[in-house]
Structure formats: structure tokens, C-alpha cells
LOVEXTI-483541 format. One record per atom (N, C-alpha, C, CB): residue number from 1; residue in three letters; atom name; x, y, z. Coordinates in steps of 0.02 Angstrom, whole numbers. Glycine has a CB too. Example, Ala and Ser with C-alpha at 12.3 -4.5 7.8 and 13.67 -1.06 7.14 Angstrom:
% LOVEXTI-483541
n_res_atom_east_north_up
1_ALA_N_660_-284_390;
1_ALA_CA_615_-225_390;
1_ALA_C_660_-165_390;
1_ALA_CB_565_-224_452;
2_SER_N_642_-112_354;
2_SER_CA_684_-53_357;
2_SER_C_645_2_394;
2_SER_CB_704_-30_286;
//
This chain:
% LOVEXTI-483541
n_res_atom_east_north_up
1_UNK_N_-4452_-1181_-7382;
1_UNK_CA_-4448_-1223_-7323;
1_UNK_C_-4377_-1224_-7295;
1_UNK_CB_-4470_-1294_-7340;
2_UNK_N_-4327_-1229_-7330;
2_UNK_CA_-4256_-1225_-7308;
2_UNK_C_-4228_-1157_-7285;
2_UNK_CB_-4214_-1249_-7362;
3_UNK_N_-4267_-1081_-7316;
3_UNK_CA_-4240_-1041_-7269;
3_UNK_C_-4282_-1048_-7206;
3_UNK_CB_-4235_-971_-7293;
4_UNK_N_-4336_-1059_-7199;
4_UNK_CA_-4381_-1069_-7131;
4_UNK_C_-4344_-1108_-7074;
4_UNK_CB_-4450_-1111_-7149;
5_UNK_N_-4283_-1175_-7087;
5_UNK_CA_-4274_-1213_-7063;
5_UNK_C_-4234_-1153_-7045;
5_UNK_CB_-4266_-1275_-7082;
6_UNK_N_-4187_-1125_-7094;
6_UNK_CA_-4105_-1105_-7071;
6_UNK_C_-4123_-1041_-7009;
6_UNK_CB_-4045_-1063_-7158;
7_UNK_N_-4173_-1005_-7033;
7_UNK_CA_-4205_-942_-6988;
7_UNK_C_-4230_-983_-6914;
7_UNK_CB_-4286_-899_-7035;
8_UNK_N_-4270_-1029_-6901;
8_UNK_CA_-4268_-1060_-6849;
8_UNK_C_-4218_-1083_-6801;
8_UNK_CB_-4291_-1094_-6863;
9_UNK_N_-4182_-1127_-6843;
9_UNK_CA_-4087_-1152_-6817;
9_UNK_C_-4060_-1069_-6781;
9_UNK_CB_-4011_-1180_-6922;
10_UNK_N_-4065_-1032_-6824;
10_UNK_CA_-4016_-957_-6811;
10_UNK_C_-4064_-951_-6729;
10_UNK_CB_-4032_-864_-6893;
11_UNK_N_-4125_-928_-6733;
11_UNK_CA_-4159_-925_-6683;
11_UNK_C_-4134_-969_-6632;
11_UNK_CB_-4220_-934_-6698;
12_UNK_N_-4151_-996_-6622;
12_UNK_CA_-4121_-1034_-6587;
12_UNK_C_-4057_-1048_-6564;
12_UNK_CB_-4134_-1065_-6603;
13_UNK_N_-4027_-1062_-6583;
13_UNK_CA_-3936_-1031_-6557;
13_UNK_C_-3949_-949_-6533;
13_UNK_CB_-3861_-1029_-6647;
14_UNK_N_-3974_-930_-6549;
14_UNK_CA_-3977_-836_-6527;
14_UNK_C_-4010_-869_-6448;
14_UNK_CB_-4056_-758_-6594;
15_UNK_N_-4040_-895_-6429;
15_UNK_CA_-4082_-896_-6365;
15_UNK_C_-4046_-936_-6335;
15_UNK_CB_-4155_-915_-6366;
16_UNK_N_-4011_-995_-6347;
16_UNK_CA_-3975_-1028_-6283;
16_UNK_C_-3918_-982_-6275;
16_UNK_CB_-3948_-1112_-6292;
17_UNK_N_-3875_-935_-6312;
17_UNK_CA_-3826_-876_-6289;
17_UNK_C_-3849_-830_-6248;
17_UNK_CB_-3802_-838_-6340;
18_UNK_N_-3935_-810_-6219;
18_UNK_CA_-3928_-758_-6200;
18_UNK_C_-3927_-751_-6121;
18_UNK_CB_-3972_-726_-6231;
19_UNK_N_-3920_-822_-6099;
19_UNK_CA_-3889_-825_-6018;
19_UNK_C_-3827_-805_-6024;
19_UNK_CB_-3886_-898_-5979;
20_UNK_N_-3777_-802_-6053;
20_UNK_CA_-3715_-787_-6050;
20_UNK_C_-3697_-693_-6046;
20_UNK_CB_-3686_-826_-6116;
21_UNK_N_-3758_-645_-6054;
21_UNK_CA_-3747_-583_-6066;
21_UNK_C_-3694_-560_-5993;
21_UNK_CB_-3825_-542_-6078;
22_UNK_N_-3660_-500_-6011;
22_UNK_CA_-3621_-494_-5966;
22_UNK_C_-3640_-464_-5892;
22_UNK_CB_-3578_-462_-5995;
23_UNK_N_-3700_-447_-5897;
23_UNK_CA_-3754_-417_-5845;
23_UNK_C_-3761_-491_-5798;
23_UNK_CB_-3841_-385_-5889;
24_UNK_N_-3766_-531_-5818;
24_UNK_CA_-3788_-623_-5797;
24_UNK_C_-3740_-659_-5749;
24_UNK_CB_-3784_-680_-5871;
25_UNK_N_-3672_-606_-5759;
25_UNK_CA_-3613_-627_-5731;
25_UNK_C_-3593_-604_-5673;
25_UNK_CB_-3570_-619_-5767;
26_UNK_N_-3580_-613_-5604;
26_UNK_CA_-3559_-588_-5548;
26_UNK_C_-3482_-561_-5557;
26_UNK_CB_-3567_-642_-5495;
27_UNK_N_-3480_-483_-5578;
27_UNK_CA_-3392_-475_-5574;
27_UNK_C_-3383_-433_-5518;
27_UNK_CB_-3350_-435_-5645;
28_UNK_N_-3416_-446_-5470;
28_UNK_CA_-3403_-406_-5404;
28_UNK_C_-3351_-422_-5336;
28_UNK_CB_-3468_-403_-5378;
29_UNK_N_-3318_-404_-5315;
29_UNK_CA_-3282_-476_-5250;
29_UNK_C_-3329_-460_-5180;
29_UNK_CB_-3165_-459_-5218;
30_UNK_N_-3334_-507_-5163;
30_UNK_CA_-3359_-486_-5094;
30_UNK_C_-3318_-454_-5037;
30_UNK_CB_-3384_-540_-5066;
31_UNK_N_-3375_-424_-4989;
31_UNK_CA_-3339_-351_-4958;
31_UNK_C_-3328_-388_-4887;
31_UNK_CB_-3400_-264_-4955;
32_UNK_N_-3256_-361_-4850;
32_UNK_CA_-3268_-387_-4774;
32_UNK_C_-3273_-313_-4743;
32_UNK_CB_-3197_-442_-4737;
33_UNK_N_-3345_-304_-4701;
33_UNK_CA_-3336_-229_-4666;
33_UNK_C_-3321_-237_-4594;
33_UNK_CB_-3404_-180_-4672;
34_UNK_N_-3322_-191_-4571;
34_UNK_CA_-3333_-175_-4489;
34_UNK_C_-3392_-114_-4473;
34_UNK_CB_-3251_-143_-4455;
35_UNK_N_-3431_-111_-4540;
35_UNK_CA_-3502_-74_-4521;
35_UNK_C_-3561_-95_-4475;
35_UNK_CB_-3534_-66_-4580;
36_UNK_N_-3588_-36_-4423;
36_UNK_CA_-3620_-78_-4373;
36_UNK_C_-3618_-107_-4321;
36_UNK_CB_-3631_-107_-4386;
37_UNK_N_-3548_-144_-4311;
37_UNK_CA_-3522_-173_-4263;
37_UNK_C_-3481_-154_-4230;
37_UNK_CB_-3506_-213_-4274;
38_UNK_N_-3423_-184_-4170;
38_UNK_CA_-3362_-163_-4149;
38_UNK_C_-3334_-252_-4160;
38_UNK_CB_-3362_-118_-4060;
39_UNK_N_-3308_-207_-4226;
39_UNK_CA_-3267_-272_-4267;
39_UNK_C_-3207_-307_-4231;
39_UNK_CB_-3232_-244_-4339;
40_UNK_N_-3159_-383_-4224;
40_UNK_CA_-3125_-376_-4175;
40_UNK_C_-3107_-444_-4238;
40_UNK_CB_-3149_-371_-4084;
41_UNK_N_-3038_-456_-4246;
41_UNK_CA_-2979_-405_-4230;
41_UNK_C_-2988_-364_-4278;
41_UNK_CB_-2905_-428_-4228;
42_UNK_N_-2959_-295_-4227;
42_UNK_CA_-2931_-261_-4270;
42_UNK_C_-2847_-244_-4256;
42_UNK_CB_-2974_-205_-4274;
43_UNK_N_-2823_-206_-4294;
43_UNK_CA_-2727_-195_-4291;
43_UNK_C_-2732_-167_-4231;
43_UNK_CB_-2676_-136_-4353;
44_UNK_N_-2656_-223_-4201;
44_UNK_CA_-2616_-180_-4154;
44_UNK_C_-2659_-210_-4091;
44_UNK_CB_-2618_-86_-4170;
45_UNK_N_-2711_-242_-4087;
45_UNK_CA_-2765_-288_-4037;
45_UNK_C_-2687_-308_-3969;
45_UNK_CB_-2813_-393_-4101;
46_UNK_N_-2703_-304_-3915;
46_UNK_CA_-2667_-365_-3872;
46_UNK_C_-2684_-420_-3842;
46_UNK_CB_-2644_-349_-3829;
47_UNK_N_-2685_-473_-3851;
47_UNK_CA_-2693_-526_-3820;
47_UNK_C_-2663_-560_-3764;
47_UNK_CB_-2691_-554_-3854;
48_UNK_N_-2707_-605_-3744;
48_UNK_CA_-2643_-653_-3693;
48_UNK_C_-2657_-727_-3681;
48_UNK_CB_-2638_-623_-3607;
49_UNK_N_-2597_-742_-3699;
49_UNK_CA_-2623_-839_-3689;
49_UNK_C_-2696_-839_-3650;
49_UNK_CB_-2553_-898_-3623;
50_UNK_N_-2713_-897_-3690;
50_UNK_CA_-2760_-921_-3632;
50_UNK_C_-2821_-891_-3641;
50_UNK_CB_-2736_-906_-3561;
51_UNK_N_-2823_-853_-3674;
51_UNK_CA_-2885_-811_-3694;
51_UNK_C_-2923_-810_-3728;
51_UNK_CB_-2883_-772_-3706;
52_UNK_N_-2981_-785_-3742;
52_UNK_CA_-3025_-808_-3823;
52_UNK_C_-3001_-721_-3869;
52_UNK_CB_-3156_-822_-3806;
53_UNK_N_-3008_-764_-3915;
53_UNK_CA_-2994_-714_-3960;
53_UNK_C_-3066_-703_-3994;
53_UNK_CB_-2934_-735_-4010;
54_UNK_N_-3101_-623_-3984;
54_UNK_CA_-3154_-651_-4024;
54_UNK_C_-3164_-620_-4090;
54_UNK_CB_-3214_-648_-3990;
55_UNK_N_-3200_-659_-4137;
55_UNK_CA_-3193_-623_-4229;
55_UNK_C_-3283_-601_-4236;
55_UNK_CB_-3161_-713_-4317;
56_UNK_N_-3268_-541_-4251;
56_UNK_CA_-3321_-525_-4272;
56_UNK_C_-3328_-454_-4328;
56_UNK_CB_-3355_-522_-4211;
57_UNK_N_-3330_-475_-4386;
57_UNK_CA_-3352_-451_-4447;
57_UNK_C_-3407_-453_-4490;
57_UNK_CB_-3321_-465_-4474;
58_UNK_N_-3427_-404_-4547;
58_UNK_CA_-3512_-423_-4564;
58_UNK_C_-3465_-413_-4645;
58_UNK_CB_-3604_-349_-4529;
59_UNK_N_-3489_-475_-4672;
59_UNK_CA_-3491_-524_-4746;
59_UNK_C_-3541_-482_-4795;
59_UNK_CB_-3529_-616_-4732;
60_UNK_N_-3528_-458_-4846;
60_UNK_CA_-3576_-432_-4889;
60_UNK_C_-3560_-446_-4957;
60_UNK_CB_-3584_-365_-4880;
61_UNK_N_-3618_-477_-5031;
61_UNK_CA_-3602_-496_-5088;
61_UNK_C_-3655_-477_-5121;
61_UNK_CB_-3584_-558_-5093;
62_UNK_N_-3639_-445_-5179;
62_UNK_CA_-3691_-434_-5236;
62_UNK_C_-3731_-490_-5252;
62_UNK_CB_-3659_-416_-5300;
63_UNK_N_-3705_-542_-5262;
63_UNK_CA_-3739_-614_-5284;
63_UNK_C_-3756_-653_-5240;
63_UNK_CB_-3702_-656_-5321;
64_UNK_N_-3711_-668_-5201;
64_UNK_CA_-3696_-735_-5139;
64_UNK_C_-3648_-748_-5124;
64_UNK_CB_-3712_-799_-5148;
65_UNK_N_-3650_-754_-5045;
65_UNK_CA_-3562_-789_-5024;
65_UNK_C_-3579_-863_-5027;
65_UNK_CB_-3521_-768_-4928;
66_UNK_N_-3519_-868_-5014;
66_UNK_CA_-3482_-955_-5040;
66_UNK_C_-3455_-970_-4944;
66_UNK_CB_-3374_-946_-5128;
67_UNK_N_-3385_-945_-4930;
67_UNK_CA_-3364_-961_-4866;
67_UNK_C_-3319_-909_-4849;
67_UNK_CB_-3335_-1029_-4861;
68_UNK_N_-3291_-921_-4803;
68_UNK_CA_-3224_-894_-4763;
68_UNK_C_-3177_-942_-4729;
68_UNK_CB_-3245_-847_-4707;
69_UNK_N_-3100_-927_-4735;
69_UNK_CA_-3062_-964_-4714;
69_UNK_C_-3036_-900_-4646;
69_UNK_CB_-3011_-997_-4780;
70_UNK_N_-2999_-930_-4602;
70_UNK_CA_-2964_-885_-4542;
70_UNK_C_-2905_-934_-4540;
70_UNK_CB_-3010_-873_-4456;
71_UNK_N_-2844_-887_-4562;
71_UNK_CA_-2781_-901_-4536;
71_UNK_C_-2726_-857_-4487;
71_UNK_CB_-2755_-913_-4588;
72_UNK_N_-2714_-876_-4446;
72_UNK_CA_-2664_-842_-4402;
72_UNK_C_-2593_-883_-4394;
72_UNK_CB_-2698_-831_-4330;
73_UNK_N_-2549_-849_-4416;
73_UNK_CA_-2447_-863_-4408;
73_UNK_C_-2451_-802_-4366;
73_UNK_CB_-2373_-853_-4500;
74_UNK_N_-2355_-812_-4368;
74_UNK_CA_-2331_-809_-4321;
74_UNK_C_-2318_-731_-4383;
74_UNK_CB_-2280_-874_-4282;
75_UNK_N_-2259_-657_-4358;
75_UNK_CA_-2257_-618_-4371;
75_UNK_C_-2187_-607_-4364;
75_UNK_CB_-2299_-591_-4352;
76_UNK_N_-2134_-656_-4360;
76_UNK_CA_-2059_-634_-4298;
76_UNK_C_-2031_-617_-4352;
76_UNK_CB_-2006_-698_-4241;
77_UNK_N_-2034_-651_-4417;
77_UNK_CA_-1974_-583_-4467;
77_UNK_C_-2005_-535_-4481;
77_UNK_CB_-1940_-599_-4545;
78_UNK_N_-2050_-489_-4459;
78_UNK_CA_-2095_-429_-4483;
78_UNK_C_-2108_-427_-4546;
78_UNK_CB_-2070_-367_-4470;
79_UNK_N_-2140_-478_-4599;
79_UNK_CA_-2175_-488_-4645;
79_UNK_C_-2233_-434_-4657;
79_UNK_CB_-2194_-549_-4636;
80_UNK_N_-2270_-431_-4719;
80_UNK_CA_-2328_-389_-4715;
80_UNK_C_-2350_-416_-4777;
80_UNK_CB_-2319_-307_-4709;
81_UNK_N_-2462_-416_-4754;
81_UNK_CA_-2471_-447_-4822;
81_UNK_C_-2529_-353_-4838;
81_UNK_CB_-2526_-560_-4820;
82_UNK_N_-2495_-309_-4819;
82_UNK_CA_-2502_-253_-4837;
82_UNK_C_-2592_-241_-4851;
82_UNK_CB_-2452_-246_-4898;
83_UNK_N_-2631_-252_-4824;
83_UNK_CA_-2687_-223_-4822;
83_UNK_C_-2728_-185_-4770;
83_UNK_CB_-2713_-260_-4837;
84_UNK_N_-2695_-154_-4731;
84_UNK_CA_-2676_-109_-4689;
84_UNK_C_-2607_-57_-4686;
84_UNK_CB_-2680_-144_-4643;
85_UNK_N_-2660_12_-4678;
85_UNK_CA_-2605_70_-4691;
85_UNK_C_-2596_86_-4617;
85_UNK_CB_-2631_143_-4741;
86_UNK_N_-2610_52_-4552;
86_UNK_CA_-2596_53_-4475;
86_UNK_C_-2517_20_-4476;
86_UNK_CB_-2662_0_-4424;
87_UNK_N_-2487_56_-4434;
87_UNK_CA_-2410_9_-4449;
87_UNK_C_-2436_-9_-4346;
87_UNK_CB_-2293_81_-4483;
88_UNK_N_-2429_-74_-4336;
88_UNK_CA_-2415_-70_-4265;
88_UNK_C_-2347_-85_-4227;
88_UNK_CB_-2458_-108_-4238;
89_UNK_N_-2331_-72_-4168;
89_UNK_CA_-2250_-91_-4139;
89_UNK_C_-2248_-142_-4131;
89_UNK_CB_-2220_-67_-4078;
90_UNK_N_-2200_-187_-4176;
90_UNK_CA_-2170_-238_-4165;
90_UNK_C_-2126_-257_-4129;
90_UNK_CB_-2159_-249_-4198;
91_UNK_N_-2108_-313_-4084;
91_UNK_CA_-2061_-345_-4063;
91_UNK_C_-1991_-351_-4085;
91_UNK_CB_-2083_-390_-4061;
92_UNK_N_-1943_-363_-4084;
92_UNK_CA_-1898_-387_-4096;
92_UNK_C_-1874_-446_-4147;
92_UNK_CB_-1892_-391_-4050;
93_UNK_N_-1868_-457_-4189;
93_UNK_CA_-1891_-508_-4254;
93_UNK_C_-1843_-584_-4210;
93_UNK_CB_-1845_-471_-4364;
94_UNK_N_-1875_-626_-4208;
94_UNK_CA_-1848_-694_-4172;
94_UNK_C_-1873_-756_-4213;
94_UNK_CB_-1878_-702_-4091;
95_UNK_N_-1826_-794_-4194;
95_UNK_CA_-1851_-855_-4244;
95_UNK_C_-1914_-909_-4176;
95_UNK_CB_-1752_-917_-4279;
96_UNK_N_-1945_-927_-4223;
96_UNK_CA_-2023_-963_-4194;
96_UNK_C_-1966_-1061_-4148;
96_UNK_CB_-2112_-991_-4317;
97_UNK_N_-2003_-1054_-4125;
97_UNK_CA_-2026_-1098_-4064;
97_UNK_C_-2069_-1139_-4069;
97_UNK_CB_-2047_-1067_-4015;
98_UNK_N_-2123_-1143_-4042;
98_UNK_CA_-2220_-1163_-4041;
98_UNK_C_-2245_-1109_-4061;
98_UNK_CB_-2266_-1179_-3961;
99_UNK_N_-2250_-1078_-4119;
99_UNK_CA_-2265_-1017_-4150;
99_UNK_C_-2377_-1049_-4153;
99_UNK_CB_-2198_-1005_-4252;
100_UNK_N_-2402_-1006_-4157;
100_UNK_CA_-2489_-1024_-4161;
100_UNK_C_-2480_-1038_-4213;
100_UNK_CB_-2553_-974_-4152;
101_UNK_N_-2519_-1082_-4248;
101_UNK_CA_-2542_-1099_-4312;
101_UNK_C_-2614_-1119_-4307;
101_UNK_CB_-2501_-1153_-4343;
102_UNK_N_-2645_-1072_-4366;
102_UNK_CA_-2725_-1077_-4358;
102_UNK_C_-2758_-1066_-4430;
102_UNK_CB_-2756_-1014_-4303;
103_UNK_N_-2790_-1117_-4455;
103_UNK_CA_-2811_-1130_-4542;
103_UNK_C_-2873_-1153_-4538;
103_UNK_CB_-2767_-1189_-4591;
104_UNK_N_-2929_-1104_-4534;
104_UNK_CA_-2984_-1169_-4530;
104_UNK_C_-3059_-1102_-4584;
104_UNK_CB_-3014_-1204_-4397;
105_UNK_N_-3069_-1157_-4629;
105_UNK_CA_-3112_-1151_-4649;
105_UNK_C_-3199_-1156_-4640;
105_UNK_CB_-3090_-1170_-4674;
106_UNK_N_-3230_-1082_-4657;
106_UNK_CA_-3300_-1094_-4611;
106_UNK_C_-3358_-1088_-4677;
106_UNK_CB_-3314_-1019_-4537;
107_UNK_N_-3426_-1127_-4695;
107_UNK_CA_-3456_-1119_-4750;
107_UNK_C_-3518_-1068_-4712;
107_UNK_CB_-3475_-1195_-4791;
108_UNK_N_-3544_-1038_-4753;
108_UNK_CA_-3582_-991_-4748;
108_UNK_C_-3641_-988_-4774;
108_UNK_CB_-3558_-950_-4762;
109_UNK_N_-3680_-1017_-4728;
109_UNK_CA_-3777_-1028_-4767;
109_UNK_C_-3798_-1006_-4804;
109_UNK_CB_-3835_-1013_-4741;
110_UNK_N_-3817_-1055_-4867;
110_UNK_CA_-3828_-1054_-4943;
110_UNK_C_-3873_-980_-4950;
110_UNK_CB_-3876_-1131_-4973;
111_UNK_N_-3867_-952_-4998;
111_UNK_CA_-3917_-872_-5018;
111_UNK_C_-3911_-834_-4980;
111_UNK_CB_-3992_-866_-5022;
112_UNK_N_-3860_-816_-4956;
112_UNK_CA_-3837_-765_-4902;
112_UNK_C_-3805_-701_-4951;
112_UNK_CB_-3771_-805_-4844;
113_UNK_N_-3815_-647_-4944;
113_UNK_CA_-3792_-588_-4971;
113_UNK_C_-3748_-540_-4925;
113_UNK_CB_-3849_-555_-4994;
114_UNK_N_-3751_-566_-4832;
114_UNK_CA_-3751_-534_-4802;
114_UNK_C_-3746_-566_-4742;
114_UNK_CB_-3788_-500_-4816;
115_UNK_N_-3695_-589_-4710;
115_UNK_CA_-3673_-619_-4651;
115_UNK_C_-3640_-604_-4605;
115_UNK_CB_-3653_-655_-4658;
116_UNK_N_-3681_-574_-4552;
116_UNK_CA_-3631_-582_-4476;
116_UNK_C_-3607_-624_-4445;
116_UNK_CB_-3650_-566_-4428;
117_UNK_N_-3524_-628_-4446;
117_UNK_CA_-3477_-699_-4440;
117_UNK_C_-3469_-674_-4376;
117_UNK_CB_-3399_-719_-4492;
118_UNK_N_-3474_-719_-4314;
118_UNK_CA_-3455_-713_-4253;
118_UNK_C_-3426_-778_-4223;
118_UNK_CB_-3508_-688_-4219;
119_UNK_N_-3350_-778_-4207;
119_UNK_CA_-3313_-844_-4199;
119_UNK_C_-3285_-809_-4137;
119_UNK_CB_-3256_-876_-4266;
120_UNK_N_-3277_-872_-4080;
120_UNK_CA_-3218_-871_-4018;
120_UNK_C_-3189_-911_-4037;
120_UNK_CB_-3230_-882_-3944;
121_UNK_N_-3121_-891_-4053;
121_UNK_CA_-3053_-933_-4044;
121_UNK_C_-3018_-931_-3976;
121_UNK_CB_-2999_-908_-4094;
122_UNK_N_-3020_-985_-3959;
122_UNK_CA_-2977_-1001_-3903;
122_UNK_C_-2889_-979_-3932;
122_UNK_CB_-2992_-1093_-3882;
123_UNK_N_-2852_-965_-3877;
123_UNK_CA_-2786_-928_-3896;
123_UNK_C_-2752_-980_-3849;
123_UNK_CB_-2775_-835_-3877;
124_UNK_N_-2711_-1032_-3887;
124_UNK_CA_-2659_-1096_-3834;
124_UNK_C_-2625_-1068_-3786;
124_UNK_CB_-2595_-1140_-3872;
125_UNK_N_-2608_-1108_-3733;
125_UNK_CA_-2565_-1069_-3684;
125_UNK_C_-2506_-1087_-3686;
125_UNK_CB_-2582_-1070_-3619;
126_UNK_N_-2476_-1121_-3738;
126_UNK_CA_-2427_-1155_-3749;
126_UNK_C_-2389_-1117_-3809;
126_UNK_CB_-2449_-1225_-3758;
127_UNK_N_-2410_-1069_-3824;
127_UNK_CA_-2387_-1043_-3898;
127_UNK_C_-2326_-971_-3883;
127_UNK_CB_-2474_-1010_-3950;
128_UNK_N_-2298_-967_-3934;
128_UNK_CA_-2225_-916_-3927;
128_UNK_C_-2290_-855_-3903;
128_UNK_CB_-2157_-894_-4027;
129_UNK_N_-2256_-799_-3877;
129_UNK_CA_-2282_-758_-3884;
129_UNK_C_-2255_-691_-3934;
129_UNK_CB_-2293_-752_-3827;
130_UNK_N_-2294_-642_-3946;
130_UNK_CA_-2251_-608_-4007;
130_UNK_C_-2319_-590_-4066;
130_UNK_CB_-2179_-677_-4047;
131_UNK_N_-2291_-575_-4095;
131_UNK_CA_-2315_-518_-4156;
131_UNK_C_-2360_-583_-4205;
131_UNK_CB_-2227_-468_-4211;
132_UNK_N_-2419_-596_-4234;
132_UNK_CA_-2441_-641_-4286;
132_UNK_C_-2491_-591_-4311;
132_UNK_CB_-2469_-717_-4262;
133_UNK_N_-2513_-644_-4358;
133_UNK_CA_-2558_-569_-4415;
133_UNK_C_-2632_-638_-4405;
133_UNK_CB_-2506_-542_-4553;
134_UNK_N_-2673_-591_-4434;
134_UNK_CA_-2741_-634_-4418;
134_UNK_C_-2782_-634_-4486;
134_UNK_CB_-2792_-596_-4352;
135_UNK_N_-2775_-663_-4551;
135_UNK_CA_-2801_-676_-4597;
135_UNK_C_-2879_-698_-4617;
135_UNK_CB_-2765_-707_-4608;
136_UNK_N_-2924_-645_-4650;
136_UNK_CA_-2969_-690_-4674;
136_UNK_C_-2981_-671_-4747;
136_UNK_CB_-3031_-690_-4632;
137_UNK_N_-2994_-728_-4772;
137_UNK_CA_-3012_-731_-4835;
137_UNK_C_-3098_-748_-4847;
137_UNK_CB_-2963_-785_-4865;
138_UNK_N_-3103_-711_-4875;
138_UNK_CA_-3199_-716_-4934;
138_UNK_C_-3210_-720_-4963;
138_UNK_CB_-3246_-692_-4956;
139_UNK_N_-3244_-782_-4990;
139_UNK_CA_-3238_-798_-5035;
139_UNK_C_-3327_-799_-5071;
139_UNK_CB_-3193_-857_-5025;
140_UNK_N_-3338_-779_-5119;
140_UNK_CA_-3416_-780_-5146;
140_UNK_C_-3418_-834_-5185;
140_UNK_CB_-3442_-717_-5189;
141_UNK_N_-3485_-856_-5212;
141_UNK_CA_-3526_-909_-5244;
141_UNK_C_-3476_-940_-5289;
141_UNK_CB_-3593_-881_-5283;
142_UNK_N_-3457_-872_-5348;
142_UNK_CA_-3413_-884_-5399;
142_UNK_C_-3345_-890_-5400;
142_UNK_CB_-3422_-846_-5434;
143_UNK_N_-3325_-874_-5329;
143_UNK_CA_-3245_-891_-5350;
143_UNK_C_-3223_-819_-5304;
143_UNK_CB_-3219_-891_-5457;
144_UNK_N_-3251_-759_-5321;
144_UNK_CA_-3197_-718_-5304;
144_UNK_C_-3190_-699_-5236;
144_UNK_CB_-3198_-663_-5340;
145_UNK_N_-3116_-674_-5224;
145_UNK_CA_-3109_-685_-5160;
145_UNK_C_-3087_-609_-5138;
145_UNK_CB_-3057_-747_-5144;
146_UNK_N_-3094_-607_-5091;
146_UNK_CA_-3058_-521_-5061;
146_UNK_C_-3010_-567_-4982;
146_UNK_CB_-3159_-432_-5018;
147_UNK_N_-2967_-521_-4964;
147_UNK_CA_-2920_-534_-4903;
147_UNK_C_-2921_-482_-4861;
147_UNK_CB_-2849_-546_-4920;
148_UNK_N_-2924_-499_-4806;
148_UNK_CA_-2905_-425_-4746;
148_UNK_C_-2853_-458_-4705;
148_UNK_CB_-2980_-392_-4683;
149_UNK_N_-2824_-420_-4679;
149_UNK_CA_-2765_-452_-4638;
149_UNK_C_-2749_-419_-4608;
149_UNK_CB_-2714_-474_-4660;
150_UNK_N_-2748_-418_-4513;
150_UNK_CA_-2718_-358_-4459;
150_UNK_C_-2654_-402_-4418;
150_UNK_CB_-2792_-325_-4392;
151_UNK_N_-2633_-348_-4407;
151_UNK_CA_-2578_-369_-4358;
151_UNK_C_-2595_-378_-4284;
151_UNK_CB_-2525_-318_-4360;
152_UNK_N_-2576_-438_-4248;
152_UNK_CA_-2597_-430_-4149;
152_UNK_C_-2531_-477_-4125;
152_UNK_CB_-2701_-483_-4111;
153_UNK_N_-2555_-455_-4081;
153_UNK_CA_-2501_-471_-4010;
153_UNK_C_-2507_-507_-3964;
153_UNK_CB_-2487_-426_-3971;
154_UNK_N_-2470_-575_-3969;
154_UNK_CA_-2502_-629_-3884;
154_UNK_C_-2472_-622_-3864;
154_UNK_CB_-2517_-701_-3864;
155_UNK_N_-2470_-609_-3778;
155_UNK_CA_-2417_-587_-3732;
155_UNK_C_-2444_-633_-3691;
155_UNK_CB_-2408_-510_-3706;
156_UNK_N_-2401_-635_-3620;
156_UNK_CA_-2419_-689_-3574;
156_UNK_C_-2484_-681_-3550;
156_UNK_CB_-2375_-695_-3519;
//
């Protein structure tokens, strides 16, 4: 009777471990493409106050996405967050003014594997003009995140 118990116990611990197999686990990051579409921004884009800026990229995840954040600064000390091998012509490096500042986080309808993100940003008419980079981050179910980041230009 007592090995029956101990063989059961073992069983058992063996079966609540086998959600954990490494197959069970999402180690994939999610992808930002421009397949399909005419993706926008892309590097080296020109803008002009006053304008809409429009975003359009297609979201893809092995498991599920989670969200996306969009940030846009300013670019005047010619910084780079290097995920682009496009170099575009920069300005003259100047210190910021009313430089744009833009941080806004967007969630992305639950069981999605596969999302076409289409946003108009309005572009202030009040903002420096000059070189800024246009950030998005993707983020999936579990955590992991991928970044793309292009360089554009607001001119008057």
C-alpha cells in the first residue's frame, strides 16, 4: 500500500510539470513588417507642420500580441537608435526649442496574431522643425518586445 501511495504522489507531480514543457512557452518576439502594404513612416519621409502624419504597419505574433507604444523626439544632436541601415540627410545639429514630443500607447484586440495598425497623427504647427526619429515598439502577450525606428523630417 505505501509503494502504491509513493507511485501515485510521483504521478502526479509528473502531470502538474507538464504545462511547463519548453514547446508551451512563447520564445518568439513579435514581427513589425511593411508586407502588403505601403508602410508609412518610412526613413528619410518629409513632412510639414500641420499635417497628418499617417502610420501604417502590419503586427504579426506566433502566440498573440499584447500592444504598441509610438514615440516621436526630436533628432538635433544626430542620435541613432540604429535599426536602420538607410542613413538620411540631416540638418545641422541645434539645440530644441518646442521640439514634438509624442508617447502614446495603443492596446491591440485580445487573440490577435496579426494586426493592421493604421493611426493619423496630427503633426503641431507649433513645433521646431528639423530631423526626429519615429519609434514603435511591440510588444506580445508575454512580454517580448521588438523596436523599429526611422528617421523624418518636419519642415514648414
Amino acid at each position: 500500500m505505501n509503494k502504491y501511495f509513493i507511485f501515485i504522489s510521483l504521478l502526479c507531480a509528473l502531470c502538474a510539470c507538464s504545462g511547463d514543457d519548453e514547446e508551451d512557452k512563447d520564445m518568439v518576439k513579435p514581427s513589425i513588417s511593411e508586407s502588403g502594404i505601403v508602410a508609412s513612416p518610412i526613413d528619410c519621409l518629409v513632412l510639414h507642420k500641420g499635417d497628418v502624419l499617417p502610420f501604417r504597419y502590419v503586427f504579426e505574433d506566433n502566440v498573440e500580441l499584447g500592444k504598441f507604444n509610438i514615440e516621436i523626439h526630436h533628432n538635433f544632436d544626430h542620435h541613432t537608435h540604429s535599426t536602420s541601415a538607410l542613413e538620411c540627410e540631416l540638418d545641422d545639429k541645434k539645440q530644441p526649442v518646442n521640439p514634438w514630443v509624442y508617447n502614446e500607447d495603443y492596446d491591440i484586440p485580445e487573440n490577435q496574431k496579426k494586426y493592421n495598425a493604421h493611426l493619423d497623427i496630427e503633426i503641431p504647427e507649433d513645433i521646431d522643425t528639423g530631423d526626429y526619429h519615429f519609434a514603435i515598439r511591440l510588444t506580445d502577450k508575454t512580454g517580448w518586445q521588438t523596436l523599429k525606428a526611422v528617421s523624418i523630417k518636419i519642415i514648414e
